[in-house]
N, CA, C and O atoms as a GROMACS GRO file, in nm:
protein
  552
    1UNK      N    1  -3.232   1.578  -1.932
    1UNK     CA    2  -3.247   1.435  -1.940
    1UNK      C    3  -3.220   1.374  -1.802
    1UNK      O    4  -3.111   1.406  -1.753
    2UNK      N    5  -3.302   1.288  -1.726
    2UNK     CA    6  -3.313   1.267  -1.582
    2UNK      C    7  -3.178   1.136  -1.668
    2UNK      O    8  -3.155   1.092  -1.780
    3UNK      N    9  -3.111   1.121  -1.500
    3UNK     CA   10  -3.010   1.011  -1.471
    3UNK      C   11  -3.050   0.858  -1.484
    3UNK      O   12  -3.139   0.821  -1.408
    4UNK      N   13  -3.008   0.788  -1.548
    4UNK     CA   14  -3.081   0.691  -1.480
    4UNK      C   15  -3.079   0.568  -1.329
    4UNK      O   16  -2.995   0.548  -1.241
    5UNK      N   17  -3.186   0.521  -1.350
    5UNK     CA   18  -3.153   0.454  -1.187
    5UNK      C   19  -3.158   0.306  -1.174
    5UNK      O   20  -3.184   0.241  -1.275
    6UNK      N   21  -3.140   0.260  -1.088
    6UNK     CA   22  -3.131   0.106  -1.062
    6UNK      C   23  -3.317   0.049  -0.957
    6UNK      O   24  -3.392   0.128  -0.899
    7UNK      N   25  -3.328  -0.050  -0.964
    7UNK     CA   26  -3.451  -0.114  -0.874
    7UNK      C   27  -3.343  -0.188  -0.828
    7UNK      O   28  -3.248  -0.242  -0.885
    8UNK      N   29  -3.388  -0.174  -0.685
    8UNK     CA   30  -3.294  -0.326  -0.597
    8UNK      C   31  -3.384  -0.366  -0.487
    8UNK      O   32  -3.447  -0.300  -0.405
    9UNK      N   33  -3.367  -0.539  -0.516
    9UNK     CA   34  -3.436  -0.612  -0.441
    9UNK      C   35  -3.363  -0.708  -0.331
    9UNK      O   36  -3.335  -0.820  -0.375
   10UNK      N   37  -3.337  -0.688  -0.230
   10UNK     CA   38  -3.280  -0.765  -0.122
   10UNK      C   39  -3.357  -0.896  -0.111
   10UNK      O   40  -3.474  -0.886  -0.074
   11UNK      N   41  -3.316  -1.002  -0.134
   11UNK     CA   42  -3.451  -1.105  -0.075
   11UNK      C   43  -3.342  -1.206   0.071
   11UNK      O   44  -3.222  -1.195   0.095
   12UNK      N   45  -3.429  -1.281   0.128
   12UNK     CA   46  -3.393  -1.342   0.237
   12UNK      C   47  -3.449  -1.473   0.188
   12UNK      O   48  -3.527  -1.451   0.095
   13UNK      N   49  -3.440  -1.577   0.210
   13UNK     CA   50  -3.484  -1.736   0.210
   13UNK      C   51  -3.610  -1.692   0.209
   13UNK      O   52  -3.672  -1.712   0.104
   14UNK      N   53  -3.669  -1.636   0.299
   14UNK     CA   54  -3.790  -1.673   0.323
   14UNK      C   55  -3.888  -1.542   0.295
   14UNK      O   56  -4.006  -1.572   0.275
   15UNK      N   57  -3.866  -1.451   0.291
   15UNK     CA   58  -3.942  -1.306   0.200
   15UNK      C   59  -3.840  -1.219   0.160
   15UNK      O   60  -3.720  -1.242   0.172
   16UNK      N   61  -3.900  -1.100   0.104
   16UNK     CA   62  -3.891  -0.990   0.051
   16UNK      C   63  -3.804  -0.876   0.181
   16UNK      O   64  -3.867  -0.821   0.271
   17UNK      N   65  -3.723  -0.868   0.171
   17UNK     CA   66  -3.613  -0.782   0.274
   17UNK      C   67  -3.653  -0.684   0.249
   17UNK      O   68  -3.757  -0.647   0.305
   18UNK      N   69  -3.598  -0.615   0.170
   18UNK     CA   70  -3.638  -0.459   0.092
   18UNK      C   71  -3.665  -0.446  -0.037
   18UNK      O   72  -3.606  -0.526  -0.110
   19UNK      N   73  -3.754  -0.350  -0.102
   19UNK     CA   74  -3.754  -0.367  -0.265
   19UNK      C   75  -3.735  -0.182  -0.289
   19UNK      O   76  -3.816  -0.105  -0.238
   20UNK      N   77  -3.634  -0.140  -0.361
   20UNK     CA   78  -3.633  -0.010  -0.386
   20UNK      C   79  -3.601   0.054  -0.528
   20UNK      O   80  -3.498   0.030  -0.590
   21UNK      N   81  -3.698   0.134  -0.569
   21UNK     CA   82  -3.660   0.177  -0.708
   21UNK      C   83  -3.596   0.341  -0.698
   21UNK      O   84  -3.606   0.416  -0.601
   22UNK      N   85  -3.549   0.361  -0.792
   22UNK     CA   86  -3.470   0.484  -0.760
   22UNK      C   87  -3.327   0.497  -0.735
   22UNK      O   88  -3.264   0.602  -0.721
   23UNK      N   89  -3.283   0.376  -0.731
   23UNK     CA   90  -3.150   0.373  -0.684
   23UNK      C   91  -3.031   0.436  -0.773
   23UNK      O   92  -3.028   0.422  -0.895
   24UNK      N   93  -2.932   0.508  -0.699
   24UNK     CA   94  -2.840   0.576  -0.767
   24UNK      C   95  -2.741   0.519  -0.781
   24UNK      O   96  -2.677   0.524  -0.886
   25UNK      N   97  -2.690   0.420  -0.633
   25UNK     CA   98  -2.565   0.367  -0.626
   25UNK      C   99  -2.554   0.300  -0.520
   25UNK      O  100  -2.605   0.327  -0.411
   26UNK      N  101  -2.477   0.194  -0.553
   26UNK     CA  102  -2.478   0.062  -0.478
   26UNK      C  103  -2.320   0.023  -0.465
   26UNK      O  104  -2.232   0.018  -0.552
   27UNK      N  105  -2.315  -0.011  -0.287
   27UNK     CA  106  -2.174  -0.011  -0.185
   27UNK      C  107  -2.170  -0.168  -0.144
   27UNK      O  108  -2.175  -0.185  -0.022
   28UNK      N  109  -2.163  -0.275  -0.214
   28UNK     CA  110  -2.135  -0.407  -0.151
   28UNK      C  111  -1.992  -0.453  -0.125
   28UNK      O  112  -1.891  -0.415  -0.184
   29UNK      N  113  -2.000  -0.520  -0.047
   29UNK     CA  114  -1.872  -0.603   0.006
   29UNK      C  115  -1.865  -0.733  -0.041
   29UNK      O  116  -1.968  -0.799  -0.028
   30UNK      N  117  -1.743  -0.800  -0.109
   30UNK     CA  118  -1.700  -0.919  -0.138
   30UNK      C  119  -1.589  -0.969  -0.074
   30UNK      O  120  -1.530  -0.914   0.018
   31UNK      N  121  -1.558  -1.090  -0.133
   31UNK     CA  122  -1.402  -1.159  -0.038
   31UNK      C  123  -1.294  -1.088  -0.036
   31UNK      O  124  -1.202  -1.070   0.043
   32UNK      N  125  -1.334  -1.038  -0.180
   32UNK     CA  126  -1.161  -0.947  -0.257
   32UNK      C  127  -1.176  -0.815  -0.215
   32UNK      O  128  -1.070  -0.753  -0.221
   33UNK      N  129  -1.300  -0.733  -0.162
   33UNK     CA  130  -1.319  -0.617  -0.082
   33UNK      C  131  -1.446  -0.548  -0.121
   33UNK      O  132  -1.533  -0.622  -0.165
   34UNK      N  133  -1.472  -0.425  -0.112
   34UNK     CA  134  -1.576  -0.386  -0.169
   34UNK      C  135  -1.575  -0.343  -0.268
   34UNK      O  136  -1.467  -0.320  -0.323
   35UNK      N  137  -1.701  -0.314  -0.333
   35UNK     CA  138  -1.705  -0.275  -0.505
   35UNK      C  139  -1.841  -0.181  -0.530
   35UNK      O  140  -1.941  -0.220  -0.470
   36UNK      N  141  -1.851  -0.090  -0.594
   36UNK     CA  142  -1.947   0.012  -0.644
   36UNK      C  143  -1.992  -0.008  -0.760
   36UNK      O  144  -1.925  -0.028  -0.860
   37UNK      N  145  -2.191   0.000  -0.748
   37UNK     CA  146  -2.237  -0.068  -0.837
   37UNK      C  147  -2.283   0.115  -0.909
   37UNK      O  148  -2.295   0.204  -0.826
   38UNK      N  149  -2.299   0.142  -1.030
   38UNK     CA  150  -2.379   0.225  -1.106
   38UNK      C  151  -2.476   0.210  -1.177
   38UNK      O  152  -2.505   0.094  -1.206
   39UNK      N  153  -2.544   0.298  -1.220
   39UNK     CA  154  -2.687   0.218  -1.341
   39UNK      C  155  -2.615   0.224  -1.472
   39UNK      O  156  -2.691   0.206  -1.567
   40UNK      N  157  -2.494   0.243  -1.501
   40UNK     CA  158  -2.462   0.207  -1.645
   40UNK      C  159  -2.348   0.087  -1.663
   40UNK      O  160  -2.304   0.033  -1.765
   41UNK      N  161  -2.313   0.065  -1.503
   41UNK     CA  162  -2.187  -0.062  -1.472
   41UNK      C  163  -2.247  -0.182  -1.665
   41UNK      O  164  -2.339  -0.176  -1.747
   42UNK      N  165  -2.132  -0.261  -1.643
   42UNK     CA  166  -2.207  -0.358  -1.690
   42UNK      C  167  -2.229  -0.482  -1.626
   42UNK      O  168  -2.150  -0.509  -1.536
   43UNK      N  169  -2.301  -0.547  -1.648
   43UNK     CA  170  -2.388  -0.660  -1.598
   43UNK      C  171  -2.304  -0.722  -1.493
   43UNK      O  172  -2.203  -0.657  -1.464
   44UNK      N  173  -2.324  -0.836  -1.426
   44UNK     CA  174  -2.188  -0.854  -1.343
   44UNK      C  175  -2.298  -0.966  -1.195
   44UNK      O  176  -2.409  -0.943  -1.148
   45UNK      N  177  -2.191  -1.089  -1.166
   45UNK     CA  178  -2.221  -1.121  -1.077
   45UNK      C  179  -2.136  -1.129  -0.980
   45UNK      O  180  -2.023  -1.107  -1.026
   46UNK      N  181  -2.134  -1.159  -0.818
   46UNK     CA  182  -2.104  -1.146  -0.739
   46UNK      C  183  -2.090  -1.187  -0.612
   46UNK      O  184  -2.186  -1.127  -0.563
   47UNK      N  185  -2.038  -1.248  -0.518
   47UNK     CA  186  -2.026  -1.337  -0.429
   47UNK      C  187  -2.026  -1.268  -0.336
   47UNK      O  188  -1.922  -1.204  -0.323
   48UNK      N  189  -2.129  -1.244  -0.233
   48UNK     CA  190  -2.126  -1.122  -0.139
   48UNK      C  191  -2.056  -1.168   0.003
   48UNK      O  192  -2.114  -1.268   0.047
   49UNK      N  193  -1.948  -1.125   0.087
   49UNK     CA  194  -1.931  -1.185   0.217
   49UNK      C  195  -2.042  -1.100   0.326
   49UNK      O  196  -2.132  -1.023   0.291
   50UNK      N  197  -2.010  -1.137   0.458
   50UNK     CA  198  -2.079  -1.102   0.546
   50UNK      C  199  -2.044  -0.922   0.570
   50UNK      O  200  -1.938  -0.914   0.633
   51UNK      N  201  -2.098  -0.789   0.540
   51UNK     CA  202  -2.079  -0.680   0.528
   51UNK      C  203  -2.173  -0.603   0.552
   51UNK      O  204  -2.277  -0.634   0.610
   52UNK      N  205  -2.131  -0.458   0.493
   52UNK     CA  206  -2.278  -0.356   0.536
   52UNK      C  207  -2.297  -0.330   0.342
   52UNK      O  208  -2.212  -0.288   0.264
   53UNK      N  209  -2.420  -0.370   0.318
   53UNK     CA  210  -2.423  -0.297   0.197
   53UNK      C  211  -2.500  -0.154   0.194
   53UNK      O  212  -2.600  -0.137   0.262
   54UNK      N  213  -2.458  -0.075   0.128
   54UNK     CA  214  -2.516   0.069   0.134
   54UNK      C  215  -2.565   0.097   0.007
   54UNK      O  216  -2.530   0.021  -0.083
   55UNK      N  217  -2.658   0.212  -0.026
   55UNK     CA  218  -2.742   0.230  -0.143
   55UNK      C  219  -2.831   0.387  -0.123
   55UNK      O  220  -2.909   0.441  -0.043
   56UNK      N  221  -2.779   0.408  -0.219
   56UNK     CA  222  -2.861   0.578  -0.246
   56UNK      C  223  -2.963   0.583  -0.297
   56UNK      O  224  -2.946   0.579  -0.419
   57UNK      N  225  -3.113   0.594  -0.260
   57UNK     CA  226  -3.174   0.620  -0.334
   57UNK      C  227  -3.187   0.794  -0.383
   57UNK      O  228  -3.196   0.882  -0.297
   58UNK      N  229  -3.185   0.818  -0.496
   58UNK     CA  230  -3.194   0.986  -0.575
   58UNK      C  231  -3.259   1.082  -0.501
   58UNK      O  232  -3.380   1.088  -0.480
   59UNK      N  233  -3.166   1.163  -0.461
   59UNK     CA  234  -3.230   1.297  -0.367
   59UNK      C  235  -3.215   1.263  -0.202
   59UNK      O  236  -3.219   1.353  -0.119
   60UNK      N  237  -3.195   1.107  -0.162
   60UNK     CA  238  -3.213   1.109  -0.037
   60UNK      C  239  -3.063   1.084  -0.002
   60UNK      O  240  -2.980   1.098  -0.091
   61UNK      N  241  -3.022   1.046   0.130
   61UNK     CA  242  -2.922   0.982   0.162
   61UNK      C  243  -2.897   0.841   0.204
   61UNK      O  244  -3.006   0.794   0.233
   62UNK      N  245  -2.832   0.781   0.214
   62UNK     CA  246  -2.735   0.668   0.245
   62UNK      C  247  -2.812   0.534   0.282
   62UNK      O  248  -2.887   0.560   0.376
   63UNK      N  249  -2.820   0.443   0.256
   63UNK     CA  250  -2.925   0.373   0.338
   63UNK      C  251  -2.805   0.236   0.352
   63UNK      O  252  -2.733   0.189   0.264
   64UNK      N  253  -2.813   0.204   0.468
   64UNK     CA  254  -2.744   0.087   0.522
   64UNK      C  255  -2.821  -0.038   0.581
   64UNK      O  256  -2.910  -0.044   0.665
   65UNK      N  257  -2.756  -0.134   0.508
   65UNK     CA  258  -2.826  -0.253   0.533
   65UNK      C  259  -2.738  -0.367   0.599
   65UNK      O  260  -2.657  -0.395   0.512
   66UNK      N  261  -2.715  -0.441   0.700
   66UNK     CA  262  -2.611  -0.551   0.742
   66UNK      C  263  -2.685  -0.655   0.689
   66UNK      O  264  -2.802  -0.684   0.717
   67UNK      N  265  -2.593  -0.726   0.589
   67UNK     CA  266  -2.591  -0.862   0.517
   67UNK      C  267  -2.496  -0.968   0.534
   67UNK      O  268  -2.376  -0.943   0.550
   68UNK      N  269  -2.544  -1.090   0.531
   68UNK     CA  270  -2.489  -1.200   0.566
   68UNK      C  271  -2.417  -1.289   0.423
   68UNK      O  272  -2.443  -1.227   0.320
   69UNK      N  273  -2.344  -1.401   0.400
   69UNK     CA  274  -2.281  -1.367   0.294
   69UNK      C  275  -2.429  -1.424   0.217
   69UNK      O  276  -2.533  -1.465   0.269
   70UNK      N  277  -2.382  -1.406   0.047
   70UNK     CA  278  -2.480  -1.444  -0.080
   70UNK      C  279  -2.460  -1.380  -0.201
   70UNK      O  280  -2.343  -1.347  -0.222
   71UNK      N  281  -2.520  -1.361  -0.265
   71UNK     CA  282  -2.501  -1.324  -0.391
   71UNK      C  283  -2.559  -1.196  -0.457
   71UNK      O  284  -2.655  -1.143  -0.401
   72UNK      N  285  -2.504  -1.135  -0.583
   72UNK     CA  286  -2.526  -0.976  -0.595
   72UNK      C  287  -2.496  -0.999  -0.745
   72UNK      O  288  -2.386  -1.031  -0.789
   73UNK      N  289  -2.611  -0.977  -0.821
   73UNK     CA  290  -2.624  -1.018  -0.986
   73UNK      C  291  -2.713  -0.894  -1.005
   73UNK      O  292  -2.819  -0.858  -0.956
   74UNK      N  293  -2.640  -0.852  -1.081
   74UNK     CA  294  -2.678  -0.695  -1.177
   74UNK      C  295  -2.683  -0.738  -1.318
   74UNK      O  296  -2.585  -0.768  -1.386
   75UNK      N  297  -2.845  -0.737  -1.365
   75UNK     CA  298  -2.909  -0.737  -1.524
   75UNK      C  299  -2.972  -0.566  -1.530
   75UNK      O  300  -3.060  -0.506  -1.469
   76UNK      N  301  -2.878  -0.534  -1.631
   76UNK     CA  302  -2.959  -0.373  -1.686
   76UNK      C  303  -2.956  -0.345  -1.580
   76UNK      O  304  -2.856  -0.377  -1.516
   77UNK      N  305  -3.086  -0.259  -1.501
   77UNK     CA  306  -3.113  -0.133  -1.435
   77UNK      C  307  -3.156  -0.204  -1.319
   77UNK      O  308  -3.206  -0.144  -1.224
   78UNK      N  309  -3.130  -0.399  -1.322
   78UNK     CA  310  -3.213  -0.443  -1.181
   78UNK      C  311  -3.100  -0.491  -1.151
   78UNK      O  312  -3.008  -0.536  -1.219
   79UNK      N  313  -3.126  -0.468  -0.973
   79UNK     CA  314  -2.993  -0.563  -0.889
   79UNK      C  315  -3.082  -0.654  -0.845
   79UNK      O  316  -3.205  -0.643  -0.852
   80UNK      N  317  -3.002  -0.774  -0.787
   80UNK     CA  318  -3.078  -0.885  -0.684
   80UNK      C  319  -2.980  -0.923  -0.586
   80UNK      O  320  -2.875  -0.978  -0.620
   81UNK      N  321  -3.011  -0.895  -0.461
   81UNK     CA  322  -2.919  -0.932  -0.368
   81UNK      C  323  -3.008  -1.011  -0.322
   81UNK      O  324  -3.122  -0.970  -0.299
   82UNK      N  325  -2.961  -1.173  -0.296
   82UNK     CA  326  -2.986  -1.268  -0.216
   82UNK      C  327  -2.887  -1.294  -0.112
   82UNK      O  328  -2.766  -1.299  -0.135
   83UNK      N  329  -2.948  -1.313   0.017
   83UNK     CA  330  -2.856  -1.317   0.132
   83UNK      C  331  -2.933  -1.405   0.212
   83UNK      O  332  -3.054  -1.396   0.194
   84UNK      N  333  -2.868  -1.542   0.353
   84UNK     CA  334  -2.926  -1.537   0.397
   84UNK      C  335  -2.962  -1.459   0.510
   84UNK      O  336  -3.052  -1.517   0.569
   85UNK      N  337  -2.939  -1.378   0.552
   85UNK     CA  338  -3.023  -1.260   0.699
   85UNK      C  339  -2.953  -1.110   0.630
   85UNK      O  340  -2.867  -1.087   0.544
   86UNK      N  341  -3.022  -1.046   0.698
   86UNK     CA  342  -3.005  -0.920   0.687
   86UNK      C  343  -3.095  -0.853   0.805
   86UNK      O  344  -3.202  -0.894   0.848
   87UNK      N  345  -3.023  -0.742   0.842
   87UNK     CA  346  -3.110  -0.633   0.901
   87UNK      C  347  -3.081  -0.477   0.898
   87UNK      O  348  -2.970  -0.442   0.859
   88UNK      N  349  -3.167  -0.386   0.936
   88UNK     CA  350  -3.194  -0.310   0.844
   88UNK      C  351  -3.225  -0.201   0.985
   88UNK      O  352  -3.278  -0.256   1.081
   89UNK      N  353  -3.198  -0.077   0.996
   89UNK     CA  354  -3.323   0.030   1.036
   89UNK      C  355  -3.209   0.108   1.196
   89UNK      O  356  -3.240   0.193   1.279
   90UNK      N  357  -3.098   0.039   1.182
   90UNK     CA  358  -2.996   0.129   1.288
   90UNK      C  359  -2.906   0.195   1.246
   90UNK      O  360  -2.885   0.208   1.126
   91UNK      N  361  -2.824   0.257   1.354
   91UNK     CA  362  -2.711   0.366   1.322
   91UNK      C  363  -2.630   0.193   1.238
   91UNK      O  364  -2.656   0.073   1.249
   92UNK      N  365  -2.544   0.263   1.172
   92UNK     CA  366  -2.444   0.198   1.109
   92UNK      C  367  -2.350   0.148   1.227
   92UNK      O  368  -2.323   0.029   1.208
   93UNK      N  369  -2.303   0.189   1.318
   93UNK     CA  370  -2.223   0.138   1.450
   93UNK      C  371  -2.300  -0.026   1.460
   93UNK      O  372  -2.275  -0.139   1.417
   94UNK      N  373  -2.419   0.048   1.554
   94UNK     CA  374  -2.528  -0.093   1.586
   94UNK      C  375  -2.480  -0.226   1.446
   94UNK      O  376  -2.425  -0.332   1.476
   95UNK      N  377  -2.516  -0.190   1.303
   95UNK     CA  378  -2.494  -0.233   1.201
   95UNK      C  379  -2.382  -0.344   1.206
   95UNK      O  380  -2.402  -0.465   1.194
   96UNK      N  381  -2.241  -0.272   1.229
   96UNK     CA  382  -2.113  -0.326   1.201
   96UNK      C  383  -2.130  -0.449   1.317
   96UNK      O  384  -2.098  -0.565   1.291
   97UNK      N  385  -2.172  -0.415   1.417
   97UNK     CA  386  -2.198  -0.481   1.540
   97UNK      C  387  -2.302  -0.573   1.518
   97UNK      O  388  -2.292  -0.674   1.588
   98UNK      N  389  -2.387  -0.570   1.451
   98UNK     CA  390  -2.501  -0.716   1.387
   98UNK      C  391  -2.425  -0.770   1.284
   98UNK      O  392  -2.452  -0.883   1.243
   99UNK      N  393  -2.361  -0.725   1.251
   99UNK     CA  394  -2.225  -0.837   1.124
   99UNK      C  395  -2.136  -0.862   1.214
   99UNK      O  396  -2.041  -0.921   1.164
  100UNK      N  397  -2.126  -0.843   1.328
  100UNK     CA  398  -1.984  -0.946   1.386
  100UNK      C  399  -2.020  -0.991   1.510
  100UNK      O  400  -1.951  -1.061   1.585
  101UNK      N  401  -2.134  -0.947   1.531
  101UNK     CA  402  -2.195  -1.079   1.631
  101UNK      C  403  -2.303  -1.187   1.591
  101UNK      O  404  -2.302  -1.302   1.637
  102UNK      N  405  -2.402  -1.140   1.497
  102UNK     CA  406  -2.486  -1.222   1.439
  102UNK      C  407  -2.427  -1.307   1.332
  102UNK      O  408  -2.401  -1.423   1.363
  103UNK      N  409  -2.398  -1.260   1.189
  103UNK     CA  410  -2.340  -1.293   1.089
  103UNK      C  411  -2.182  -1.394   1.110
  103UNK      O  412  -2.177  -1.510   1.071
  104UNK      N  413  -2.076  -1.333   1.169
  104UNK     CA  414  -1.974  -1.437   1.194
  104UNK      C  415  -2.018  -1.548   1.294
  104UNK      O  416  -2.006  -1.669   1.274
  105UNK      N  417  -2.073  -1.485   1.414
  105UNK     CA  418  -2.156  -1.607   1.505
  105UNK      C  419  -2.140  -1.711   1.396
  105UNK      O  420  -2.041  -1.779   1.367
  106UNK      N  421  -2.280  -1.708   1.333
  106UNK     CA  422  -2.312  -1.826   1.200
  106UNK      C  423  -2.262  -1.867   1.193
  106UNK      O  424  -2.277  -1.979   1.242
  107UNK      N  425  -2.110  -1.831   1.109
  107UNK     CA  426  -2.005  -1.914   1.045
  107UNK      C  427  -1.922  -1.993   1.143
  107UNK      O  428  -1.838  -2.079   1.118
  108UNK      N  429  -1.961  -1.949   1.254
  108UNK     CA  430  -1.899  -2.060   1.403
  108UNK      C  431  -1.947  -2.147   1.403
  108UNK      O  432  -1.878  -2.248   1.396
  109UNK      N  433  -2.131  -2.160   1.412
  109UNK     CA  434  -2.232  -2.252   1.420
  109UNK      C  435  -2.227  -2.317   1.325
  109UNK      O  436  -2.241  -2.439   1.340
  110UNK      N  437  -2.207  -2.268   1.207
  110UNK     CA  438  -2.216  -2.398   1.056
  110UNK      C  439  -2.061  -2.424   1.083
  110UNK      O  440  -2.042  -2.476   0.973
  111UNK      N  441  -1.957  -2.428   1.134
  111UNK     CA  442  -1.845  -2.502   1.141
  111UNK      C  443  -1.879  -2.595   1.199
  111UNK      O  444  -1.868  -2.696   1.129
  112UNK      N  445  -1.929  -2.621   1.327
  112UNK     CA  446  -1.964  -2.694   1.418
  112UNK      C  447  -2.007  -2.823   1.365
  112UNK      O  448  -1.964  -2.938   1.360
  113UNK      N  449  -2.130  -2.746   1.320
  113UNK     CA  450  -2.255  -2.862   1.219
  113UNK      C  451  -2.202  -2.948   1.163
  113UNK      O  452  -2.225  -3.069   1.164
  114UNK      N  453  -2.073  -2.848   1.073
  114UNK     CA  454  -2.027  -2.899   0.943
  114UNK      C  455  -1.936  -3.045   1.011
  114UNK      O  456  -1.948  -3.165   0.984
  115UNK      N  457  -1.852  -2.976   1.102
  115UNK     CA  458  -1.745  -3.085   1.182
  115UNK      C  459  -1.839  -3.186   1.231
  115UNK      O  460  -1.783  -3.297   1.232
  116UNK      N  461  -1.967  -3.191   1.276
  116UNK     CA  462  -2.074  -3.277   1.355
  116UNK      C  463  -2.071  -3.394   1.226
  116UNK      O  464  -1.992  -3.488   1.211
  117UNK      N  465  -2.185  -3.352   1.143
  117UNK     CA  466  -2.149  -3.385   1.014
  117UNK      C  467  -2.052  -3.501   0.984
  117UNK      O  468  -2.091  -3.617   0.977
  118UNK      N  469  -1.931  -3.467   0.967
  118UNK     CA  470  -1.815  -3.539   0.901
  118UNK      C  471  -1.791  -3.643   0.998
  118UNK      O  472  -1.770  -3.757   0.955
  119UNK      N  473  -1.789  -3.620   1.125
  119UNK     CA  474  -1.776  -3.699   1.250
  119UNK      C  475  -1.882  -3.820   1.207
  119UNK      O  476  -1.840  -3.934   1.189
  120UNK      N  477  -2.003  -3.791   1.195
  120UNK     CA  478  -2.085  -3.886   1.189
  120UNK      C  479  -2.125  -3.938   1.045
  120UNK      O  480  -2.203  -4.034   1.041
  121UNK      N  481  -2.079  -3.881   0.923
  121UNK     CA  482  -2.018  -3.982   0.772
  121UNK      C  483  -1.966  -4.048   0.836
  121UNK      O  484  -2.026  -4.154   0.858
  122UNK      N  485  -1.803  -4.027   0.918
  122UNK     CA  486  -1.711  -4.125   0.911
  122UNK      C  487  -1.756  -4.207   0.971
  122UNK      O  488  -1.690  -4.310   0.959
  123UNK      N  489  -1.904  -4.225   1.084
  123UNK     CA  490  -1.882  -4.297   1.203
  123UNK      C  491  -1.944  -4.447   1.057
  123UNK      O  492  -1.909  -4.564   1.039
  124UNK      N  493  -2.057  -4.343   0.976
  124UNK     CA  494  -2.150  -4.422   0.943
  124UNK      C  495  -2.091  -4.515   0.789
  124UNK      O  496  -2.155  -4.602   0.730
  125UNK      N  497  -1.964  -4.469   0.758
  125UNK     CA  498  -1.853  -4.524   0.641
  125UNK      C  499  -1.798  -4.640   0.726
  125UNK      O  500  -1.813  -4.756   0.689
  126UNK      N  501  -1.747  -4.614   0.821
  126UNK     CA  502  -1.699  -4.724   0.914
  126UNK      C  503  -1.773  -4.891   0.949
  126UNK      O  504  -1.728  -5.005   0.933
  127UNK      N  505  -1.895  -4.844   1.000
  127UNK     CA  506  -2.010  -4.912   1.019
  127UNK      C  507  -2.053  -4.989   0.927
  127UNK      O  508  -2.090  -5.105   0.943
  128UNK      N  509  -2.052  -4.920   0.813
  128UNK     CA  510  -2.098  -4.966   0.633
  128UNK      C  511  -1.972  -5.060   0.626
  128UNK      O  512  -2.009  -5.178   0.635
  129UNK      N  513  -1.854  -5.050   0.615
  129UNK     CA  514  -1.716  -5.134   0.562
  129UNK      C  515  -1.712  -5.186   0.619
  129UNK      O  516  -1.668  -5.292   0.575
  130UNK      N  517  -1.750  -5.190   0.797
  130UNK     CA  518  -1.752  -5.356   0.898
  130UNK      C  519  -1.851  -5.463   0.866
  130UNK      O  520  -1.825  -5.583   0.866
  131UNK      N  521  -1.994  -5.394   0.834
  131UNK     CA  522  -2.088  -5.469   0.788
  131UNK      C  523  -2.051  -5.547   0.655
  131UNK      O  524  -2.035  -5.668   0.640
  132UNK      N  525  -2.043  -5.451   0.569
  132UNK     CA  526  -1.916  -5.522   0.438
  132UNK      C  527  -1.858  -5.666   0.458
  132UNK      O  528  -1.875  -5.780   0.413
  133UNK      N  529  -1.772  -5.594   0.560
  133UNK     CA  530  -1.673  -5.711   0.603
  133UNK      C  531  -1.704  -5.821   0.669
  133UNK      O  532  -1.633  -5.921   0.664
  134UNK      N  533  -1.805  -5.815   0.734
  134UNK     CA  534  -1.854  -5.960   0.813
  134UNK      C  535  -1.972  -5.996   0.747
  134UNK      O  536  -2.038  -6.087   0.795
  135UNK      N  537  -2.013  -5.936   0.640
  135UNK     CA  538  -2.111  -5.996   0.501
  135UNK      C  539  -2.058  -6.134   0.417
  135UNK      O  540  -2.108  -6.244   0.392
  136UNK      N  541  -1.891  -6.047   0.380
  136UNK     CA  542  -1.777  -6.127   0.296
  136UNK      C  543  -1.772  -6.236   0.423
  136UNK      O  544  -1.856  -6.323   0.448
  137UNK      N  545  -1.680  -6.212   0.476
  137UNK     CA  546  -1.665  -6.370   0.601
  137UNK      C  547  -1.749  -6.429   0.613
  137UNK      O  548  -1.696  -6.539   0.627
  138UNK      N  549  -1.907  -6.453   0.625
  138UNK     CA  550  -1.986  -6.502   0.631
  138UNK      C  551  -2.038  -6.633   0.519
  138UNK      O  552  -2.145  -6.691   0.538
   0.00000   0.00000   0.00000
């Protein structure tokens, strides 16, 4: 009686990352650490951080993927990893090294944004309650 296996589909915002059937076993990383997926786990969702996820397809070896953070929802025998970036096709070294220069980068750049952002609510809350205010006096 053959084993059974998983299909896993990586997607990105904007296409199709990887799509693989055959899968034996699945290596993701979360906040709380990493976790091992099987084809008989049960169902299960998942909050992925910025990591290497790894995946066996049957008979071959190891396949490593660097992912950015997102999500990891296992129905039956299908995974779906949504992430936004990923890349794919180097030594695992190179790998660890595109998650902590590409991937944390990010989370520098969306701080920034984010702080840009709030700077300019407050400027535009401010602006709104003076206008307010010399509406009323008027």
């Amino acid at each position: 009686m053959p084993s059974a296996q998983m299909n896993l589909n990586v997607l990105l915002p904007h296409k199709v990352f990887a799509r693989q059937d055959r899968v034996v076993r699945i290596v993701a990383v979360t906040p709380d650490g990493a976790f091992g997926i099987l084809p008989h786990r049960l169902d299960c969702v998942a909050s992925l951080s910025a990591g290497i996820l790894v995946y066996q397809i049957a008979g071959d070896d190891e396949t490593c993927i660097a992912v950015d953070e997102g999500v990891l929802v296992k129905s039956g025998f299908d995974v779906l990893v949504s992430v936004r970036n990923a890349t794919g096709g180097m030594a695992l070294s190179q790998l660890r090294q595109a998650v902590e220069q590409e991937f944390m980068h990010l989370d520098e750049h969306e701080q920034r944004l984010r702080s840009v952002l709030a700077k300019m609510e407050n400027g535009f809350i401010q602006r709104l309650a003076t206008f307010n205010q010399d509406k009323t006096l008027s």
